[in-house]
N, C-alpha and C positions, 0 to 999 in steps of 0.2 A: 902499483897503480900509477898511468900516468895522467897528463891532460887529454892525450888521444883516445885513453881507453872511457874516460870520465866523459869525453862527450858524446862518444859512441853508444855510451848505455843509456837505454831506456828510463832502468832501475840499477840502483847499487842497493843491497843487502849487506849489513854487519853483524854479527854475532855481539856485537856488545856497542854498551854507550859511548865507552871510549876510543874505538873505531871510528864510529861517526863521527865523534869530534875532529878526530885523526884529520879525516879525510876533508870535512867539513873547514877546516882551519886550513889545509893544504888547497881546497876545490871548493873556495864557495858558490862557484855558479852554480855547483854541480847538489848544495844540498837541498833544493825541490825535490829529487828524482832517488834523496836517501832515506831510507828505515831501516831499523833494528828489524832481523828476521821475525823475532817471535812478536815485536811490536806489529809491523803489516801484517802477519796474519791474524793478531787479535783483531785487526782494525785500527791500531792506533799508529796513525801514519805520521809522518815525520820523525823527529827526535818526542821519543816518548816520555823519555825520564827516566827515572830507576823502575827498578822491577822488569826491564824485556829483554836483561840480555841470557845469553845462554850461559849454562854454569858449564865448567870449562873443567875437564875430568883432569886434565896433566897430572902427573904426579901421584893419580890415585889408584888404587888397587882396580881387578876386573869389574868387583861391582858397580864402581862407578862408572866405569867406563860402560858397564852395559846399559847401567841408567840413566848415563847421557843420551846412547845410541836411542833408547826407547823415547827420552824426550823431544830428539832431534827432530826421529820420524814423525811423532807427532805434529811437531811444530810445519815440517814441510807438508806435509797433506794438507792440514789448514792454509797453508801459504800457499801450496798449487789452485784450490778453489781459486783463492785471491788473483791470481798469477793467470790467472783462466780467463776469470773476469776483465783485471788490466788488459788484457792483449784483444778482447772482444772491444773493448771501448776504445783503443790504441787507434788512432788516425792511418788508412794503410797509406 
C-alpha cells in the first residue's frame, strides 16, 4: 500500500485490528475511509476494537481452513449489502 493507492480508495478494508493500525500509523488522512471487514459489515465502522478481526487459518489443518472460507463468505455477503449501500450514498 502506498499514499497513491490510500487516496485513491473510497474504502480500505482489513482483516484484522492490527492492520488498521498498520496502515493508520503509516496514512492517517486515510483512517476516516478504514474498517475491519467483519467490523463494517456488522456495522461497526471505524476502528472497532477486539472481537472484528478474521481468524487467520495459517498453519492449520483443512478444517480450518474450510471454516475460515465459510466464515469469510459470510462475512462478505454481509459487507456486499453494506458495499451496496456505500456506493448508493457515494457522491457520483
Amino acid at each position: 500500500i502506498d499514499a497513491e493507492l490510500v487516496e485513491w480508495a473510497d474504502m480500505i478494508l482489513t482483516m484484522e485490528a492490527a492492520q488498521f493500525e498498520q496502515i493508520a500509523a503509516m496514512f492517517p488522512q486515510a483512517e476516516g475511509k478504514m474498517h475491519t471487514l467483519r467490523g463494517f459489515a456488522e456495522g461497526e465502522l471505524g476502528f472497532p476494537g477486539e472481537g472484528f478481526d478474521m481468524s487467520d487459518p495459517y498453519g492449520g489443518d483443512i478444517d480450518e481452513y474450510r471454516a475460515f472460507a465459510v466464515e469469510l463468505q459470510d462475512v462478505i455477503d454481509k459487507a456486499a449489502v453494506k458495499l451496496e449501500a456505500f456506493i448508493d450514498e457515494r457522491p457520483a
